[in-house]
Backbone as ProteinMPNN parsed JSONL, in Angstrom:
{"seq_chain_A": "XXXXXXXXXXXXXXXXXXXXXXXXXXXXXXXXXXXXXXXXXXXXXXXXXXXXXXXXXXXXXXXXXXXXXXXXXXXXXXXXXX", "coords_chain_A": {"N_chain_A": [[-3.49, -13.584, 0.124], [-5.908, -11.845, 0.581], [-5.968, -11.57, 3.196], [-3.309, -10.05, 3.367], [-3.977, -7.944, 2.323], [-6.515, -6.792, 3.869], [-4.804, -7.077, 6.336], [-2.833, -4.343, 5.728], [-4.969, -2.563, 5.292], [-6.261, -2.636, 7.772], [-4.509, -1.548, 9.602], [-3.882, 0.979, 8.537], [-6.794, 2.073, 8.832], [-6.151, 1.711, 11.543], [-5.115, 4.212, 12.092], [-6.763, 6.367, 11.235], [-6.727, 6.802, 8.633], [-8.459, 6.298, 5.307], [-8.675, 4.237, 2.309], [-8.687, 5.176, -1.125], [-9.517, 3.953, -3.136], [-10.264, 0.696, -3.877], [-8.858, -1.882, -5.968], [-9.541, -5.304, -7.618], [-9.698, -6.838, -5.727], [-11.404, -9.167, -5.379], [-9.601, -10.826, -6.95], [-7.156, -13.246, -7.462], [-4.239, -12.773, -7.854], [-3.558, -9.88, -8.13], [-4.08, -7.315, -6.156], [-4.624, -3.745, -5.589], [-4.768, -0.935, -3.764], [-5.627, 2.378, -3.04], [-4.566, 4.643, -1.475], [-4.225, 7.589, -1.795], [-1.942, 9.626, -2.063], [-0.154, 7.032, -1.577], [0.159, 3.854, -3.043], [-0.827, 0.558, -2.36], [0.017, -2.382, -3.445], [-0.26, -5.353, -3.882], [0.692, -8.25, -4.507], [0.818, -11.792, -6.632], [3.465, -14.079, -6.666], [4.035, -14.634, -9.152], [3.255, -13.042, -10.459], [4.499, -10.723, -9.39], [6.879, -11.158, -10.601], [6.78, -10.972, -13.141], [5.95, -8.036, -13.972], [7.345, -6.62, -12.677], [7.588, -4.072, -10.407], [9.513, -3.15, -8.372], [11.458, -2.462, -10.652], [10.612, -0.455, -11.938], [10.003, 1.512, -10.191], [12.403, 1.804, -8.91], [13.794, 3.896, -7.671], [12.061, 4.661, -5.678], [11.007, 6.131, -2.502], [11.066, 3.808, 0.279], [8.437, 2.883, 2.284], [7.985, 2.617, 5.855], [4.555, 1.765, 7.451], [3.924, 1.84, 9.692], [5.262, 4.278, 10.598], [3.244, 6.469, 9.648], [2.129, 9.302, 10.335], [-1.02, 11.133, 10.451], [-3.561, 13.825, 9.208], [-6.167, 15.816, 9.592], [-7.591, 13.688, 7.4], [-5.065, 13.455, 6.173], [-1.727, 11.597, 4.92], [1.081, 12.142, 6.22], [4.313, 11.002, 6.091], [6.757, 10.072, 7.774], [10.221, 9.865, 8.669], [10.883, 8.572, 6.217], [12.799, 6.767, 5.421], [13.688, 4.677, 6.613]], "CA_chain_A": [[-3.474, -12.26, -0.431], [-6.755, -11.133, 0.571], [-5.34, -11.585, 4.726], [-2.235, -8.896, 3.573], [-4.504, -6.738, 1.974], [-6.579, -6.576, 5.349], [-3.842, -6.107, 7.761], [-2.428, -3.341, 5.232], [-6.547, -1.262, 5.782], [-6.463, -2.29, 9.628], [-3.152, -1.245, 10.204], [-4.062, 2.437, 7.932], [-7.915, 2.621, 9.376], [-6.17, 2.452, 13.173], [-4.323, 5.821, 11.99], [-8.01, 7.217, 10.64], [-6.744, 6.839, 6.858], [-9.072, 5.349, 4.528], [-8.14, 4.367, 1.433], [-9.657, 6.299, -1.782], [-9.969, 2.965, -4.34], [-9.605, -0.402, -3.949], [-9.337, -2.707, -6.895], [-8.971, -6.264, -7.596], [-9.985, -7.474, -4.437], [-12.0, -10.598, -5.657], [-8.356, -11.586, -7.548], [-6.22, -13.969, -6.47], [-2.964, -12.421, -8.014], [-2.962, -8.775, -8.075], [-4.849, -6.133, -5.381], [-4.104, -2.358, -5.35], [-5.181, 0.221, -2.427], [-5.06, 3.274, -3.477], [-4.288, 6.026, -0.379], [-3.494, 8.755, -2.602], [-0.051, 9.645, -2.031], [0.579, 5.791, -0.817], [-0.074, 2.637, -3.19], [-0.576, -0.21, -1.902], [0.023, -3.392, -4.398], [-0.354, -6.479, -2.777], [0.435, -9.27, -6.008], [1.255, -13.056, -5.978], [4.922, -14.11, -6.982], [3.586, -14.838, -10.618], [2.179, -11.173, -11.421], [5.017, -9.544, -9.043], [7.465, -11.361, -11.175], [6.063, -10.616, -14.381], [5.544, -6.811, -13.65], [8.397, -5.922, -12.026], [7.633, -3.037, -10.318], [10.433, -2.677, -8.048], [12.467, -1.902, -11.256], [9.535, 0.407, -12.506], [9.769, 2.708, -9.219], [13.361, 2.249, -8.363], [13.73, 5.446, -6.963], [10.435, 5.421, -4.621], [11.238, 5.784, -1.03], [9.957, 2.808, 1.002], [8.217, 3.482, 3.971], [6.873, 1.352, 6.557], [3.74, 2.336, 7.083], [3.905, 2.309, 10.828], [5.502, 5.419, 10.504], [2.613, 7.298, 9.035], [1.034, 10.005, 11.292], [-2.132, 11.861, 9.596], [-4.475, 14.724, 9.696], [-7.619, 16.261, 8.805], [-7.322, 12.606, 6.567], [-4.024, 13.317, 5.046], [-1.509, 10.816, 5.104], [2.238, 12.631, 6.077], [5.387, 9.859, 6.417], [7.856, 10.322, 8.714], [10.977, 9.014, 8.931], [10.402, 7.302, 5.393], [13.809, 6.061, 4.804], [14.323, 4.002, 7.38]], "C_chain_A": [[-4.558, -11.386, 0.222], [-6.265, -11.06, 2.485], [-4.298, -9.759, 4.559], [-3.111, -7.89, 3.202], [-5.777, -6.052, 3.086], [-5.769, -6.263, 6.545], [-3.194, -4.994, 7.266], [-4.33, -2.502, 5.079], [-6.65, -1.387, 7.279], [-5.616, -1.734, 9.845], [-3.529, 0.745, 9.696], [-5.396, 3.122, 9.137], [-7.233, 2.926, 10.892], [-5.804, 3.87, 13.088], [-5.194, 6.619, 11.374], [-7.85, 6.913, 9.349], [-7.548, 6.031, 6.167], [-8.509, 5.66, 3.206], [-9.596, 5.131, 0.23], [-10.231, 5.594, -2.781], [-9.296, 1.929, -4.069], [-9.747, -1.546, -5.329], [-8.995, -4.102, -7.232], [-9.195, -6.905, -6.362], [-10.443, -8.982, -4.08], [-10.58, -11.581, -6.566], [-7.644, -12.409, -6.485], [-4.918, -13.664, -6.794], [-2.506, -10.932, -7.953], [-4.327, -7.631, -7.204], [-4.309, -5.024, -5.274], [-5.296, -1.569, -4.655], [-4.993, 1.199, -2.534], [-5.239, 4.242, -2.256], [-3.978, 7.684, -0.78], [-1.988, 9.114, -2.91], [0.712, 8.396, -2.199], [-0.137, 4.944, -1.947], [-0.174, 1.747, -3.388], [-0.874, -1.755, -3.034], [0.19, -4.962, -3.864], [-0.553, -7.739, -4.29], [1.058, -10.764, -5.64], [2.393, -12.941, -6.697], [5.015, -14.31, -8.525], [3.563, -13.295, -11.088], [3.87, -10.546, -10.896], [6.907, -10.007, -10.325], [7.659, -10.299, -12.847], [6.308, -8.841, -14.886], [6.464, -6.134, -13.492], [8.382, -4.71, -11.247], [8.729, -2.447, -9.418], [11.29, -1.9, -8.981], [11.793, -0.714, -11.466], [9.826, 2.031, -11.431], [11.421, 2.269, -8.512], [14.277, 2.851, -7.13], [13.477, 5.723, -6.111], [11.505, 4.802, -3.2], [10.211, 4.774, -0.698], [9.99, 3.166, 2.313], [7.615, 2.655, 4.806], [6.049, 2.674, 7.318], [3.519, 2.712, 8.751], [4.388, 3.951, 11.342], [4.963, 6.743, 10.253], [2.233, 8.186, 10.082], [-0.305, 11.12, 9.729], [-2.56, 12.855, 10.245], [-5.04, 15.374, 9.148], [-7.39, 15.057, 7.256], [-5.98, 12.651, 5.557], [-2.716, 12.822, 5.762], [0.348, 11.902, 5.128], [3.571, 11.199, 6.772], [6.597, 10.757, 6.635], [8.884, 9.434, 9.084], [11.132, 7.747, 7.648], [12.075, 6.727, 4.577], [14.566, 5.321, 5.746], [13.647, 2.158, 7.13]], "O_chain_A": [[-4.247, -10.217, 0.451], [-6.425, -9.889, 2.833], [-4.443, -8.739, 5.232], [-2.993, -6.839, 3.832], [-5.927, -4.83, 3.079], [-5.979, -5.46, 7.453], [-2.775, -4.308, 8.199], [-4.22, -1.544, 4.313], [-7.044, -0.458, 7.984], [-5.974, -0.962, 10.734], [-3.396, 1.633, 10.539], [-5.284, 4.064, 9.922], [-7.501, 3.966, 11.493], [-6.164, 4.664, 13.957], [-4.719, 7.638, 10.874], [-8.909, 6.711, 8.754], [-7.366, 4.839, 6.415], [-8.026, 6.735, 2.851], [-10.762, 5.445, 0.467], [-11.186, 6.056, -3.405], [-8.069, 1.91, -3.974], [-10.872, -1.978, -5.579], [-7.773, -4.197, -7.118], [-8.385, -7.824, -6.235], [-10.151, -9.721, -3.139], [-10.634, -12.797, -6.746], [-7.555, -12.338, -5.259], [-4.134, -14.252, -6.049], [-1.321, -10.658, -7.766], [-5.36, -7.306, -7.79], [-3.205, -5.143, -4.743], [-6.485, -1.608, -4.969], [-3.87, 1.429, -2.085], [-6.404, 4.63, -2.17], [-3.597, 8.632, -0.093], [-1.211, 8.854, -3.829], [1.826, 8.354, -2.721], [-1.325, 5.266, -1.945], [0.209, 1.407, -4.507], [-2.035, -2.057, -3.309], [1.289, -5.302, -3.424], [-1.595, -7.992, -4.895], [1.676, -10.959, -4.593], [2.563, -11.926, -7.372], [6.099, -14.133, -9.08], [3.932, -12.749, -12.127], [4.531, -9.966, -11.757], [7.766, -9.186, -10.646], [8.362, -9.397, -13.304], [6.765, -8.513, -15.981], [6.575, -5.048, -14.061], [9.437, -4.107, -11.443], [8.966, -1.254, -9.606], [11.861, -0.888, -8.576], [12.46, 0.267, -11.134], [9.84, 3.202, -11.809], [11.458, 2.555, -7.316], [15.009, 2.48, -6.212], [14.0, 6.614, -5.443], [12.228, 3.836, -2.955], [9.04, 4.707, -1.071], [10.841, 3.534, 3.123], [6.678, 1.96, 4.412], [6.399, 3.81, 7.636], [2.989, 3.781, 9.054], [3.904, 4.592, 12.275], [5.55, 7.812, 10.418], [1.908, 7.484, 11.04], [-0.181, 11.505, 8.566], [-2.296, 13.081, 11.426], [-4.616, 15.727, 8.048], [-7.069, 15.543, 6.172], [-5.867, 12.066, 4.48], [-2.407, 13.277, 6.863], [0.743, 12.325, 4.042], [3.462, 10.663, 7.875], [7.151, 11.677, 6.033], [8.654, 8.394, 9.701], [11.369, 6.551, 7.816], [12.262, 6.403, 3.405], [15.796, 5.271, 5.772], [14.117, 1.233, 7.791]]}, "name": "protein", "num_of_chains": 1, "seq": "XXXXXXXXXXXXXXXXXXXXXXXXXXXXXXXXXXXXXXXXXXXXXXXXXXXXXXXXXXXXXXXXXXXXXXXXXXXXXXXXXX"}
């Protein structure tokens, strides 16, 4: 967990973005990244079970994050339905 939740801040910091709150970090089942617009929930199969949040957000466009371009630190997604 704590590996994905590192290559999801290297992968943001290469594109300048820092995130604005991270919490849960010392957990071993549930980490959230907060980017403002973007975030990032990184949970083990226990919690993501449990939780459900796919059903919760439905709706939400998913974006891969490679897609992001930024500026003056703000985070615009492009192409987010692919």
């Amino acid at each position: 967990m704590n590996a994905t939740s590192a290559d999801i801040e290297k992968t943001f910091k290469e594109q300048d973005v820092r995130s604005l709150r991270r919490d849960g970090i010392s957990s071993s089942t549930w980490q959230v990244i907060d980017y403002s617009g973007i975030i990032a929930h990184i949970m083990s199969p226990e919690m993501r079970e449990l939780h459900k949040l796919e059903k919760l957000w439905n709706n939400a466009d998913v974006i891969d994050i490679k897609n992001l371009k930024h500026k003056n630190n703000c985070v615009k997604m492009n192409n987010i339905n692919q």
